[in-house]
Biopython code that builds the backbone (N, CA, C, O; Angstrom):
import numpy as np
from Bio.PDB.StructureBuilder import StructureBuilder

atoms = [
    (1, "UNK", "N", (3.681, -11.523, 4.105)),
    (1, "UNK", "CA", (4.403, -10.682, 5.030)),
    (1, "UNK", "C", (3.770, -10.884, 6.412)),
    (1, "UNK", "O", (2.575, -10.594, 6.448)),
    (2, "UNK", "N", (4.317, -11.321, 7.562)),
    (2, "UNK", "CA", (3.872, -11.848, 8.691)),
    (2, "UNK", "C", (3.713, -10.496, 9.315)),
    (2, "UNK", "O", (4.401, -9.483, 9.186)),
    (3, "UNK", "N", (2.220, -10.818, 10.300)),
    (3, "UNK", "CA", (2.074, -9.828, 11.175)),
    (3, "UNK", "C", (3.365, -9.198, 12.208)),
    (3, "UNK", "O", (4.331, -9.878, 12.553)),
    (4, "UNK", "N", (3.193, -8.111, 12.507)),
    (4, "UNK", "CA", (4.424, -7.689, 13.557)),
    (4, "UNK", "C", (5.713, -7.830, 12.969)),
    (4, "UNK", "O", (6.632, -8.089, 13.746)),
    (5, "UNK", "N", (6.018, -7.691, 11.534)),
    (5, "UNK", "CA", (7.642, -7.772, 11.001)),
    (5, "UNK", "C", (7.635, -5.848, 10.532)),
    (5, "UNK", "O", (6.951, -4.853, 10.768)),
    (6, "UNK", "N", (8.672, -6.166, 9.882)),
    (6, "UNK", "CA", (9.399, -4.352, 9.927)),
    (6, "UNK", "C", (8.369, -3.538, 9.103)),
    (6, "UNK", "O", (7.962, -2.504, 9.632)),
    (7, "UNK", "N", (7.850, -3.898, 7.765)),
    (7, "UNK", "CA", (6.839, -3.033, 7.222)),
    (7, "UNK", "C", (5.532, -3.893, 7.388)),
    (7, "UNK", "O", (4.892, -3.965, 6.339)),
    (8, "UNK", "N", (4.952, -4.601, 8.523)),
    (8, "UNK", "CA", (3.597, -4.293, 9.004)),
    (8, "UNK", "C", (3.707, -4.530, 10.199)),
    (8, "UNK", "O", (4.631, -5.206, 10.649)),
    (9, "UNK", "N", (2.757, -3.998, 10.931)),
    (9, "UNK", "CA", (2.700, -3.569, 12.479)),
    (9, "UNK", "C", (1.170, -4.015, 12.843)),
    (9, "UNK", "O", (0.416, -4.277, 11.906)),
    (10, "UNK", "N", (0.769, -4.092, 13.992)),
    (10, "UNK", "CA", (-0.296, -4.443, 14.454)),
    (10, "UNK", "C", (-0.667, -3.119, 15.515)),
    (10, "UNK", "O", (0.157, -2.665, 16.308)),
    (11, "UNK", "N", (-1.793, -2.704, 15.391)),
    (11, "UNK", "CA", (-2.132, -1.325, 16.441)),
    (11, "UNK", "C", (-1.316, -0.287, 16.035)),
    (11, "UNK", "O", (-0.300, 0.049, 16.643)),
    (12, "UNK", "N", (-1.536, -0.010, 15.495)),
    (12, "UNK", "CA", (-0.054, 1.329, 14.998)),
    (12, "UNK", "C", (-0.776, 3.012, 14.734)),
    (12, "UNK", "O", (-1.235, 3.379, 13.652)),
    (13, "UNK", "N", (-0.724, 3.939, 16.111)),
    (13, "UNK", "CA", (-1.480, 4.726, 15.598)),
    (13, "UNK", "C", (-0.676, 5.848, 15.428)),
    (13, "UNK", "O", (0.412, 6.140, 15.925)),
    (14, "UNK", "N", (-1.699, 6.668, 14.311)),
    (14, "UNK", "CA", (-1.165, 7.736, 13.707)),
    (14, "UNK", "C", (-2.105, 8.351, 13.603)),
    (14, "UNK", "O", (-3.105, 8.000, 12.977)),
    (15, "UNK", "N", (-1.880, 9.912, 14.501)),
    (15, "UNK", "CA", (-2.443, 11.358, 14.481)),
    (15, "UNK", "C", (-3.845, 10.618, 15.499)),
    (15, "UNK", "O", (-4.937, 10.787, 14.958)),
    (16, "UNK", "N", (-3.885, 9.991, 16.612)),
    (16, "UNK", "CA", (-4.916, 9.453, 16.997)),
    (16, "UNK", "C", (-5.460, 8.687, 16.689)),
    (16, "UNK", "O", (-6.105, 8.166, 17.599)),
    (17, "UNK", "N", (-5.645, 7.998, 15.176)),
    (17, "UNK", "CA", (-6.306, 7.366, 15.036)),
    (17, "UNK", "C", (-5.670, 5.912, 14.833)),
    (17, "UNK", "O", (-4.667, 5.966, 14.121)),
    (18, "UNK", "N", (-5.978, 4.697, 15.251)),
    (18, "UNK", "CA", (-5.312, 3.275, 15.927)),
    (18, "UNK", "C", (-5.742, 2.424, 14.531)),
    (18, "UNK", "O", (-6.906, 2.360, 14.136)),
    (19, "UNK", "N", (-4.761, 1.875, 13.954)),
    (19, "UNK", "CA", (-4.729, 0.748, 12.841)),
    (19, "UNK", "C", (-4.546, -0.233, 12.891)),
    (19, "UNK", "O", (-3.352, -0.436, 12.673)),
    (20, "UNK", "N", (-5.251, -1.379, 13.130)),
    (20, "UNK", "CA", (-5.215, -2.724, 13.545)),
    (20, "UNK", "C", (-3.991, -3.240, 12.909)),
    (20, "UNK", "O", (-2.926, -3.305, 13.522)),
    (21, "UNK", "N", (-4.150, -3.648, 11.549)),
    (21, "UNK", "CA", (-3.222, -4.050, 10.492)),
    (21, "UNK", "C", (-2.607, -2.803, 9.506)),
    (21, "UNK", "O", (-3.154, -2.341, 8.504)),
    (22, "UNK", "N", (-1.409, -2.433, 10.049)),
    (22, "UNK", "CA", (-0.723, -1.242, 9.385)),
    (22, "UNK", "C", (0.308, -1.856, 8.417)),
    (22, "UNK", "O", (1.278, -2.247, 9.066)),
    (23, "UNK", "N", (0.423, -2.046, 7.300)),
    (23, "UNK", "CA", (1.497, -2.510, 6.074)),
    (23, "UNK", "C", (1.785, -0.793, 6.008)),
    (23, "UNK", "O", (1.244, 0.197, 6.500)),
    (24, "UNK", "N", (2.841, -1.030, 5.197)),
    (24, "UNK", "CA", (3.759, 0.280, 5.008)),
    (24, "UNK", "C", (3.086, 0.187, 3.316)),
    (24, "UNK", "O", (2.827, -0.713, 2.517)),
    (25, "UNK", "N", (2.967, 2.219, 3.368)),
    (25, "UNK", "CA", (1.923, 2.266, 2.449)),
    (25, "UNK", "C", (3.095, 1.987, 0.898)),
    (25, "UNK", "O", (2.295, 1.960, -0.038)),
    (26, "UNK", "N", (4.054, 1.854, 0.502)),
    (26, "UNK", "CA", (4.777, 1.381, -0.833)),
    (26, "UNK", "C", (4.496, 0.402, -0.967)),
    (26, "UNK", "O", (4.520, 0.174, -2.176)),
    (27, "UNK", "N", (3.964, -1.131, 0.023)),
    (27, "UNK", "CA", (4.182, -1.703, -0.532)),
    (27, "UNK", "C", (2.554, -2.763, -0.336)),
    (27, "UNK", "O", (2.272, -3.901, -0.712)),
    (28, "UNK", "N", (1.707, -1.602, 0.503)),
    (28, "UNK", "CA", (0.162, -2.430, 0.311)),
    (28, "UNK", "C", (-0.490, -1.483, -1.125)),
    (28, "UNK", "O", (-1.564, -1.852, -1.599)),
    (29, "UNK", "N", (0.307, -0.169, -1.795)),
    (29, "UNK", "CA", (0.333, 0.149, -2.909)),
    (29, "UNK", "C", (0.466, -0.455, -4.000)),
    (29, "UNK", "O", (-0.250, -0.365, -4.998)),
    (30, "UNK", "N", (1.859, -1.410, -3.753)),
    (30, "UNK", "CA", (1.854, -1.787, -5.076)),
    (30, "UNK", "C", (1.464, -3.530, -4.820)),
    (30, "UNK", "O", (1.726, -4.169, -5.838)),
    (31, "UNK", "N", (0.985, -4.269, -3.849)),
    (31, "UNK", "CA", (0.978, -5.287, -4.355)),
    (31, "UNK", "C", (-0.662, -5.734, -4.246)),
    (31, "UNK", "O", (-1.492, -4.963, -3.764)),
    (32, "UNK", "N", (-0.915, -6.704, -4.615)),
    (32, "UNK", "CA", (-2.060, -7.390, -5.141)),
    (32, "UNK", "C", (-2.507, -7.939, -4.173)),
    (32, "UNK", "O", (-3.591, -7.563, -3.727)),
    (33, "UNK", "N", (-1.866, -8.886, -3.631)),
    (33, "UNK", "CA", (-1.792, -9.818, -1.915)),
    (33, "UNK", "C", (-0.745, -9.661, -1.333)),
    (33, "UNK", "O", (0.445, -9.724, -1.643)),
    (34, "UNK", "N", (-1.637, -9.324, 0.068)),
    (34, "UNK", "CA", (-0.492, -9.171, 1.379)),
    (34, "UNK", "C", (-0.571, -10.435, 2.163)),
    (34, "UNK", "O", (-1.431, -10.406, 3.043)),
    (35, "UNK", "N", (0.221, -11.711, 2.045)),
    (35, "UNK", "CA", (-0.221, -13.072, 2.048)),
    (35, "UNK", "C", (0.449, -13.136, 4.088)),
    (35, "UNK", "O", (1.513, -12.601, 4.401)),
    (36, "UNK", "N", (-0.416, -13.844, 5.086)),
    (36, "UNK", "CA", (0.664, -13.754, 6.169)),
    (36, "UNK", "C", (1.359, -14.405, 6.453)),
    (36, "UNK", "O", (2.204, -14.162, 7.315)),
    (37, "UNK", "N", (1.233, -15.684, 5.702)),
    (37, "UNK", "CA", (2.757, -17.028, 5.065)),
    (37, "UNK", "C", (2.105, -17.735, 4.132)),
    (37, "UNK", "O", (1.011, -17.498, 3.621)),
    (38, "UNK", "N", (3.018, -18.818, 3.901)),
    (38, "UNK", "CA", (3.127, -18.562, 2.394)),
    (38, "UNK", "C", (1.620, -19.647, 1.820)),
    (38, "UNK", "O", (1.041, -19.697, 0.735)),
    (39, "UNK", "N", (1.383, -20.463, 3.241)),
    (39, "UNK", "CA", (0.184, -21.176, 2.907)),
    (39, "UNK", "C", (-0.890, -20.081, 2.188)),
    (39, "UNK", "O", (-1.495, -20.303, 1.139)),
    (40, "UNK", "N", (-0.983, -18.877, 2.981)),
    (40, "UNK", "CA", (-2.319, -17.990, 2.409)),
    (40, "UNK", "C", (-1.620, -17.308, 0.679)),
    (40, "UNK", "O", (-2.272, -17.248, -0.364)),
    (41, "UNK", "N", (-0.533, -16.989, 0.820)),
    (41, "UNK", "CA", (0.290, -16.933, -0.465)),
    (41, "UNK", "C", (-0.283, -17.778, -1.542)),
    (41, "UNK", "O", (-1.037, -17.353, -2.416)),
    (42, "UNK", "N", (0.059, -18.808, -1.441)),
    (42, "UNK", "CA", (-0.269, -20.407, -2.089)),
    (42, "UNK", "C", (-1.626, -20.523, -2.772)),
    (42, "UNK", "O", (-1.917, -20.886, -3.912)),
    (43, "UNK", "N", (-2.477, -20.055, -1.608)),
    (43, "UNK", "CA", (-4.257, -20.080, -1.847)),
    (43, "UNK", "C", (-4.788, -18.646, -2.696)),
    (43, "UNK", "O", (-5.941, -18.542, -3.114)),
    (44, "UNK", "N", (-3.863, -17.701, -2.850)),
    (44, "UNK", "CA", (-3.748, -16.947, -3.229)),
    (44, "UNK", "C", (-3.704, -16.508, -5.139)),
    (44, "UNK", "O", (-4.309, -15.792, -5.936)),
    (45, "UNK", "N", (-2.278, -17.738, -5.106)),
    (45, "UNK", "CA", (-1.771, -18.149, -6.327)),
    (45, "UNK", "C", (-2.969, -19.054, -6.936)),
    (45, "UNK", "O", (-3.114, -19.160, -8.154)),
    (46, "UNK", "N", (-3.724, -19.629, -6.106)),
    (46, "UNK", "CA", (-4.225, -20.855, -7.217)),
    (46, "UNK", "C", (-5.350, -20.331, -7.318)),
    (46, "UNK", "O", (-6.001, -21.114, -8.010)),
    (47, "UNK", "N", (-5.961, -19.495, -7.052)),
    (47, "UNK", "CA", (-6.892, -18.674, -6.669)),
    (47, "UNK", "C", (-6.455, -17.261, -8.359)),
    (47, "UNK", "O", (-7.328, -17.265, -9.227)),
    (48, "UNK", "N", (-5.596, -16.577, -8.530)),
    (48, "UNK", "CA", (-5.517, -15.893, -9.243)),
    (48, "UNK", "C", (-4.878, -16.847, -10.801)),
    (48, "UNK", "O", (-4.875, -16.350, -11.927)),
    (49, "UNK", "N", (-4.528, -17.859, -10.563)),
    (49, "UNK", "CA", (-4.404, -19.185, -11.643)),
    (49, "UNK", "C", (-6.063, -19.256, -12.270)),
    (49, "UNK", "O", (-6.600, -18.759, -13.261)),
    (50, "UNK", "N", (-6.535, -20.113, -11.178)),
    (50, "UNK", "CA", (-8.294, -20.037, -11.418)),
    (50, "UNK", "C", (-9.188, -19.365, -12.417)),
    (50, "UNK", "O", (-10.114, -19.689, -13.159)),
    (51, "UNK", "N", (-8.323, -17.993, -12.030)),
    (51, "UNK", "CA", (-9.453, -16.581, -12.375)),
    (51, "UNK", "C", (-8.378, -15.229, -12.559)),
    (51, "UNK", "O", (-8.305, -14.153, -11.965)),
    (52, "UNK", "N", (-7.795, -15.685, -13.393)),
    (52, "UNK", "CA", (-6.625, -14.317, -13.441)),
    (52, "UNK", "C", (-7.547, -12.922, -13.670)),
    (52, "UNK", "O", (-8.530, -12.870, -14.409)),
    (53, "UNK", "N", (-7.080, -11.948, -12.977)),
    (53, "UNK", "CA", (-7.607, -10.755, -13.335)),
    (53, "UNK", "C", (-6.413, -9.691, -13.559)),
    (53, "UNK", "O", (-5.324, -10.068, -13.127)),
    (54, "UNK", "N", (-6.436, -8.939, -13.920)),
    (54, "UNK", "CA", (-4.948, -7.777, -14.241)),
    (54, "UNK", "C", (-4.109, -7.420, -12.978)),
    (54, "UNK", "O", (-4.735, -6.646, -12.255)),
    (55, "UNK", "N", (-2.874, -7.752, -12.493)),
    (55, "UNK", "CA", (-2.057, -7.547, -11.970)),
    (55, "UNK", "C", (-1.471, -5.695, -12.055)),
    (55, "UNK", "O", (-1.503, -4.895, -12.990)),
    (56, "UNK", "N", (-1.043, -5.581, -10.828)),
    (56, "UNK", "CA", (-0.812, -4.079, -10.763)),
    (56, "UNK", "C", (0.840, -4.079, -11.138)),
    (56, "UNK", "O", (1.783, -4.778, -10.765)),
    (57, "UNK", "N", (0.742, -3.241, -11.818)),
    (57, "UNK", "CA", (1.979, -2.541, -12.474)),
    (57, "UNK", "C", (2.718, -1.676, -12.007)),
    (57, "UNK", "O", (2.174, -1.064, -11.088)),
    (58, "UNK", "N", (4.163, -1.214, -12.337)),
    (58, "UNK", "CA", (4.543, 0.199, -11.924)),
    (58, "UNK", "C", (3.535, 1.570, -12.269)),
    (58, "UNK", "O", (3.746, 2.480, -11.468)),
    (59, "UNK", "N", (2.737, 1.812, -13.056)),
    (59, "UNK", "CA", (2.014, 2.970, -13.176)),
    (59, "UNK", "C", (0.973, 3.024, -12.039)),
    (59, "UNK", "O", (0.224, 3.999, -12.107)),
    (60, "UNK", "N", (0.755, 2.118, -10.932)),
    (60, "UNK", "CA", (-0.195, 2.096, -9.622)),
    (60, "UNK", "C", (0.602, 3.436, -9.367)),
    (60, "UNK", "O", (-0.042, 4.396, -9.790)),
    (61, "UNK", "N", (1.543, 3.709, -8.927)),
    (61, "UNK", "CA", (2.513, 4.784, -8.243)),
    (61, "UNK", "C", (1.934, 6.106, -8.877)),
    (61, "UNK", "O", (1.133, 6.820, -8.275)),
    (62, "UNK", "N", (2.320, 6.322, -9.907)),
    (62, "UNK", "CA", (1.671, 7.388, -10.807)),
    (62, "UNK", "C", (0.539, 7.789, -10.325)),
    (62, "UNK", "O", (0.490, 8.901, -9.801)),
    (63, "UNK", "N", (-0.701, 6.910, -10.404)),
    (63, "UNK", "CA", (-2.135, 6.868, -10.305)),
    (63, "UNK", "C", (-1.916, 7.204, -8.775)),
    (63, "UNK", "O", (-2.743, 7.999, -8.329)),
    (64, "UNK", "N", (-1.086, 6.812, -8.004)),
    (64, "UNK", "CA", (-2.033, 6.848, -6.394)),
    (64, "UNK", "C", (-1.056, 8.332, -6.214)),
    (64, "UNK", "O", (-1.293, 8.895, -5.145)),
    (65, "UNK", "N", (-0.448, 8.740, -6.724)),
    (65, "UNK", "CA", (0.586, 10.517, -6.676)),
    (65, "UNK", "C", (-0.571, 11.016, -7.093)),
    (65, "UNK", "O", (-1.058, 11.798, -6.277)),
    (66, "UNK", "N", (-1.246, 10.841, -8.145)),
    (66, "UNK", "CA", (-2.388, 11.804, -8.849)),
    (66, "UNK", "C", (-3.616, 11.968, -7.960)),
    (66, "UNK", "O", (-4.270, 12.983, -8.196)),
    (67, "UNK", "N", (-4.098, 11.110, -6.907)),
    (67, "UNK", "CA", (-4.825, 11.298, -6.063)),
    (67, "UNK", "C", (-4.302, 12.131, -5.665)),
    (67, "UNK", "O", (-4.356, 13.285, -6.090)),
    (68, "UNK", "N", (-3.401, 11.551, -4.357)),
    (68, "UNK", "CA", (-2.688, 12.493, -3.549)),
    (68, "UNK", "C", (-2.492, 14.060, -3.809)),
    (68, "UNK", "O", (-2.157, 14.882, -2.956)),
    (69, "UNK", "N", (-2.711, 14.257, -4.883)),
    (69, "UNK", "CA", (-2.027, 15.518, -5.777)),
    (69, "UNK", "C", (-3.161, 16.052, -5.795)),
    (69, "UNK", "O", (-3.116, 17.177, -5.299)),
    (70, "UNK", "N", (-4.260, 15.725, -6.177)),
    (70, "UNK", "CA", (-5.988, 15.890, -6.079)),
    (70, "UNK", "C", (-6.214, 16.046, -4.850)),
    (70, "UNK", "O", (-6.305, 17.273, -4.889)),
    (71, "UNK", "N", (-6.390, 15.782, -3.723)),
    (71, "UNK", "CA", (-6.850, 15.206, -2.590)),
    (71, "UNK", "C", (-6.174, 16.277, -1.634)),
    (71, "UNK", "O", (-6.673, 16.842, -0.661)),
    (72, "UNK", "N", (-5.330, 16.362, -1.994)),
    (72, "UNK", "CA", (-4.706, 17.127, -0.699)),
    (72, "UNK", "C", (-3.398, 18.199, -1.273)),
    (72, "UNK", "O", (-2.214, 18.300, -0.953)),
    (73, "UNK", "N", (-4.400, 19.018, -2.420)),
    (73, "UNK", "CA", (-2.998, 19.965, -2.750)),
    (73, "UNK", "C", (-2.324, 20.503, -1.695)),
    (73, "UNK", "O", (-1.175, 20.067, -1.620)),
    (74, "UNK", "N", (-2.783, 21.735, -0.381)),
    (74, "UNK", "CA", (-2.006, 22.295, 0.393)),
    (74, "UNK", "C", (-0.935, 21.696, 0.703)),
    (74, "UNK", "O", (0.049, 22.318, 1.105)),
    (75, "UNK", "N", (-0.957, 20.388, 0.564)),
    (75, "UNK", "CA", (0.100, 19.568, 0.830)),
    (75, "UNK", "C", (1.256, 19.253, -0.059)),
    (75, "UNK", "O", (2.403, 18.897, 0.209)),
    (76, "UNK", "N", (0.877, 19.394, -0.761)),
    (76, "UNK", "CA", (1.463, 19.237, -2.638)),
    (76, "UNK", "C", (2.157, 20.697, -2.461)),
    (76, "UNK", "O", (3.374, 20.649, -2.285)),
    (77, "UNK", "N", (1.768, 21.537, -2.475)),
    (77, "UNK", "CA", (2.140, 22.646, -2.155)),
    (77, "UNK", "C", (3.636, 23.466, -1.723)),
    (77, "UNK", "O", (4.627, 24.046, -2.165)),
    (78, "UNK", "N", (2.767, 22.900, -0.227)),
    (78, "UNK", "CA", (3.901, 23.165, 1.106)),
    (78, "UNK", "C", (5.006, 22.062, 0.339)),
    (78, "UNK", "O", (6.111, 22.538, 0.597)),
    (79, "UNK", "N", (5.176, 20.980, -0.371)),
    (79, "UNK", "CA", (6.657, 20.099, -0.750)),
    (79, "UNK", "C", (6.849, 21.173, -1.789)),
    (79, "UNK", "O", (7.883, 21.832, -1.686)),
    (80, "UNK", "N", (5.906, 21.498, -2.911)),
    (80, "UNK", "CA", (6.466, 22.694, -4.000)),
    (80, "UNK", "C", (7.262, 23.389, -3.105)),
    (80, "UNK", "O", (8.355, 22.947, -3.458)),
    (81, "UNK", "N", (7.525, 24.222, -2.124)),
    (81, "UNK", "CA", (7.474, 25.129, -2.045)),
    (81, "UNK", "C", (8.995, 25.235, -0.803)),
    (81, "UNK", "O", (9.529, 26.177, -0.217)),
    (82, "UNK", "N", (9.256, 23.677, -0.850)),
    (82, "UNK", "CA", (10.630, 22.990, -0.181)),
    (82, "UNK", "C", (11.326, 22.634, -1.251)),
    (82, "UNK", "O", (12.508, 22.345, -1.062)),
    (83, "UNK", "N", (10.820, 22.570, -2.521)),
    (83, "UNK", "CA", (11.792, 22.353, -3.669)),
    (83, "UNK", "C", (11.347, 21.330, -4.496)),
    (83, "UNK", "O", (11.552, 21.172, -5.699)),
    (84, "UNK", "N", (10.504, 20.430, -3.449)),
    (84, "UNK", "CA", (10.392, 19.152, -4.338)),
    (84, "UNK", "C", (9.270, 19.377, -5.189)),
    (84, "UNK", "O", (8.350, 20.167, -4.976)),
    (85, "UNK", "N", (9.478, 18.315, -6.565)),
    (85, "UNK", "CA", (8.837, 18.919, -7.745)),
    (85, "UNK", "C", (7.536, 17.661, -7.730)),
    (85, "UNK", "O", (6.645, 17.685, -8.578)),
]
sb = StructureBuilder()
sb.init_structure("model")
sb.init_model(0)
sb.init_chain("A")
sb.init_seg("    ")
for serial, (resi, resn, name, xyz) in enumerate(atoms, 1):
    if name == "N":
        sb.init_residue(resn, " ", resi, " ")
    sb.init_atom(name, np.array(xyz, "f"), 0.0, 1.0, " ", f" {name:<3s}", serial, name[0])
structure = sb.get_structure()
C-alpha cells in the first residue's frame, strides 16, 4: 500500500499528537505486511516462504475489540449506552 494513498497518510495528526506513517487502523489490524510496492511485497513473500510463521486470521478483530473493551471501558460504555452492543 503506497505512502500518501486513501488508507495511509503521511503526518496525520490526531488529538495533537502527529503520525508519521498513519495506515487506517482495519487494515494495519488485520494484515501481516504493509508492503509500499510490490518489490517490498515480493521480499516479504520469500521471506515468510523461508520461515513461515502463523498468519493472522479473522479472530485478530475479536482479540483487538477485547482490548479495546479492557482498555478503555468508559468508552465501551458511552457506545452501550447509544445502543450499540
Amino acid at each position: 500500500m503506497p505512502k500518501n494513498s486513501h488508507h495511509r497518510r503521511s503526518n496525520v495528526v490526531f488529538h495533537g499528537v502527529e503520525i508519521t506513517d498513519w495506515v487506517h487502523p482495519f487494515i494495519d489490524v488485520s494484515s501481516d505486511c504493509i508492503a509500499d510496492d510490490i518489490n517490498e511485497a515480493i521480499g516479504w513473500i520469500k521471506q515468510y516462504l523461508g520461515a513461515p510463521l502463523p498468519i493472522k486470521g479473522i479472530t485478530v478483530f475479536d482479540e483487538v475489540i477485547e482490548k479495546f473493551e479492557a482498555k478503555l471501558p468508559k468508552i465501551v460504555s458511552s457506545y452501550q449506552a447509544k445502543g450499540w452492543i
